[in-house]
C-alpha positions in Angstrom: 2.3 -0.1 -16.3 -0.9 -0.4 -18.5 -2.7 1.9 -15.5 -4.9 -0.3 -12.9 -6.9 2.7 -12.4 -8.2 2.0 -16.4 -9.5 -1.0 -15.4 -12.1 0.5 -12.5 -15.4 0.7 -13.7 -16.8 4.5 -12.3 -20.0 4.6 -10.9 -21.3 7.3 -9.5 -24.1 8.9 -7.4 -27.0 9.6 -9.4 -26.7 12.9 -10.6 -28.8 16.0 -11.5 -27.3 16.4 -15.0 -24.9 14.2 -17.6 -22.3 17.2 -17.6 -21.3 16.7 -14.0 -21.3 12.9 -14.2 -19.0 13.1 -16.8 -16.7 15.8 -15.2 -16.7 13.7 -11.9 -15.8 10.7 -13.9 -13.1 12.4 -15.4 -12.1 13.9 -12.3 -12.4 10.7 -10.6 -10.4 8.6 -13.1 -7.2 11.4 -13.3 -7.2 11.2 -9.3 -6.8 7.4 -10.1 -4.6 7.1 -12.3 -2.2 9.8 -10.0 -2.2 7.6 -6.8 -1.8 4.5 -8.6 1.8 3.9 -9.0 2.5 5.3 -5.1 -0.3 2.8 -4.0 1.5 0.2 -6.2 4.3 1.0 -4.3 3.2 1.0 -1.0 1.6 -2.1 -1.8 5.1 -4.0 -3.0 6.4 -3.0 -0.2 3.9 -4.3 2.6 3.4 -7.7 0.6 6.8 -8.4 -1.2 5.2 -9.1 -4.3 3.6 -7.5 -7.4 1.2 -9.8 -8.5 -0.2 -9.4 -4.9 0.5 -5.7 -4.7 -1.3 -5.7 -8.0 -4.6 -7.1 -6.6 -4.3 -4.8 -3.2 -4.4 -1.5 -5.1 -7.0 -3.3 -7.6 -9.1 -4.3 -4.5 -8.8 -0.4 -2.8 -9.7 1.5 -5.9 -12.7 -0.7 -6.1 -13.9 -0.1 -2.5 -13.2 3.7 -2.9 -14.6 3.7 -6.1 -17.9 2.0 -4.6 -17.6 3.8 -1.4 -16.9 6.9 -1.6 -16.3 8.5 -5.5 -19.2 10.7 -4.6 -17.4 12.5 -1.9 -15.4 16.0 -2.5 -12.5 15.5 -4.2 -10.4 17.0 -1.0 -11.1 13.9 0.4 -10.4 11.7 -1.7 -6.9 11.4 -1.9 -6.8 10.6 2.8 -10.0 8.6 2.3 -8.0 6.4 -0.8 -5.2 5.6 1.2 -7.8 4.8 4.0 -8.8 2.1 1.8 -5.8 0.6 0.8 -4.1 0.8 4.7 -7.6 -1.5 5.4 -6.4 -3.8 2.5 -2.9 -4.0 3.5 -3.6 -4.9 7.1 -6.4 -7.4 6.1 -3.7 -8.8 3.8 -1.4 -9.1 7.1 -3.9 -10.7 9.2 -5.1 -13.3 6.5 -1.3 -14.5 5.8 -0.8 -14.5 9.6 -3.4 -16.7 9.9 -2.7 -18.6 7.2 0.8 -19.3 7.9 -0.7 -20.4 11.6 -2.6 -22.9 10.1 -0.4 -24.3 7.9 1.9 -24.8 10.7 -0.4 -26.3 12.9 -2.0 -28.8 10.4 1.0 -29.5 8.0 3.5 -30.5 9.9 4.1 -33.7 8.6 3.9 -32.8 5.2 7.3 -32.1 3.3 4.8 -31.3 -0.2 3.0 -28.6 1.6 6.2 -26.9 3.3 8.3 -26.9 0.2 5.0 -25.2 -1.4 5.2 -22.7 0.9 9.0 -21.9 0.9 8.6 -21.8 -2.4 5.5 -19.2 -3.1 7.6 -16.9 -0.1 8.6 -13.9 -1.3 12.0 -12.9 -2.2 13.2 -9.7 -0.1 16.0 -9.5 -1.5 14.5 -8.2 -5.4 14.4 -4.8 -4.9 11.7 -4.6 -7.8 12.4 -3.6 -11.3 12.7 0.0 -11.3 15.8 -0.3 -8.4 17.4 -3.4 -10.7 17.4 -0.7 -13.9 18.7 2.1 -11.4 21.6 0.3 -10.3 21.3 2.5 -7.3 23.1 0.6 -4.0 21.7 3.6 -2.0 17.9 3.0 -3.2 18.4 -0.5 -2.6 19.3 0.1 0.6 16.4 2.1 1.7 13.5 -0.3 -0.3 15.6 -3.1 1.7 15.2 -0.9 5.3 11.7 0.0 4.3 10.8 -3.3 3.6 12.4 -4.1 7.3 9.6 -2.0 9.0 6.9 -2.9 10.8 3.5 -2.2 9.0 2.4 0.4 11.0 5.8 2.4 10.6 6.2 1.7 7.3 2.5 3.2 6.7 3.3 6.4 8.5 6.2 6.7 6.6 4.9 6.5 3.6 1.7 8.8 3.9 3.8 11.1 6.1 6.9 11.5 4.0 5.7 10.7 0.3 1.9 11.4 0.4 3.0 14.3 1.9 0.0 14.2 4.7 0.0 16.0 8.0 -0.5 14.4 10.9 -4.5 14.7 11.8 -4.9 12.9 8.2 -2.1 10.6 8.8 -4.2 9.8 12.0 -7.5 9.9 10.3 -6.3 7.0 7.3 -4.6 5.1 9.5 -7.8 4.8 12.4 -5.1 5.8 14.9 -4.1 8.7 17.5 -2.0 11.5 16.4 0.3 10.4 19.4 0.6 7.4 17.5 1.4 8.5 13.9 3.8 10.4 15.6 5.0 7.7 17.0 5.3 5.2 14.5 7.2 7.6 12.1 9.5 8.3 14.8 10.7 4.8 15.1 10.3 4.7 11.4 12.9 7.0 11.3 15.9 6.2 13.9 15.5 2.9 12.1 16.0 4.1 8.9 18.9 6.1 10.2 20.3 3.1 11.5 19.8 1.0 8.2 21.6 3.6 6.1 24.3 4.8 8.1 26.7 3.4 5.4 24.8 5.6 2.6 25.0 9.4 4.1 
């Protein structure tokens, strides 16, 4: 990967003296360029394909860029993933709605419906990295986590891979605690269930 987070112009806060500016910049651009191939992930996994994975994490490090790069960087890394759960479920809504529409006012047209079979992504790649692998095992759990629902899926991830606790689980998902727990419960007995075979 040629690094998304090289392609993020910083701009920060004014500042009281270069030195700092430059330190934050550094700073900012190493936090970045650690997050980016998770994010990456995270966003394959929600949208089922890179090029619009590419453009989610693209899109989030923009916003928290612009947002928030003037924040302390204990924040950063919950308020990040903040930005890219927003993304993600914007992402969800607009291809809900889109696929609505096209249902509703193509009906009739056999162009526009093989258009859309065809740009549908194909769940059954388990991405690059998985196809050099060779791994059944992996495949099988980017297949179940690809299965989840968002919301699981997210608490999963930010849980279990960011590493998070709960109250900033909660706090970058805009959700109870009851309810992180209770997404990465269900997470869980369903990927239990998924890869029985595996254990």
């Amino acid at each position: 990967m040629s690094g998304i987070a090289g392609t993020i112009s910083v701009s920060l806060p004014n500042s009281p003296c270069v030195e700092t500016v430059s330190t934050n910049q550094r700073a900012l651009d190493q936090f970045l360029r650690g997050v980016e191939r998770r994010a990456l992930r995270m966003a394959e996994l929600a949208s089922g394909n890179r090029d619009e994975a590419l453009d989610l994490v693209q899109d989030a490090m923009c916003g928290f860029v612009r947002n928030y790069a003037g924040k302390p960087q204990a924040e950063w890394a919950p308020l990040f993933y903040r930005v890219l759960d927003s993304r993600l479920n914007d992402w969800h809504r607009r291809r809900k709605v889109r696929g609505r529409w096209l249902a509703v006012f193509n009906r009739d047209s056999a162009e526009e419906e093989a258009d859309v079979i065809a740009q549908a992504p194909d769940l059954n790649d388990p991405g690059p990295l998985l196809r050099l692998a060779g791994n059944e095992a992996a495949a099988a759990l980017d297949q179940a986590l690809g299965n989840l629902p968002l919301r699981q899926r997210q608490a999963f991830l930010l849980r279990m891979w960011e590493g998070f606790d709960v109250a900033t689980t909660a706090q970058t998902m805009r959700c109870s605690e009851g309810s992180v727990k209770t997404h990465l419960s269900r997470a869980l007995a369903a990927l239990r269930r998924a890869l029985e075979q595996h254990q």
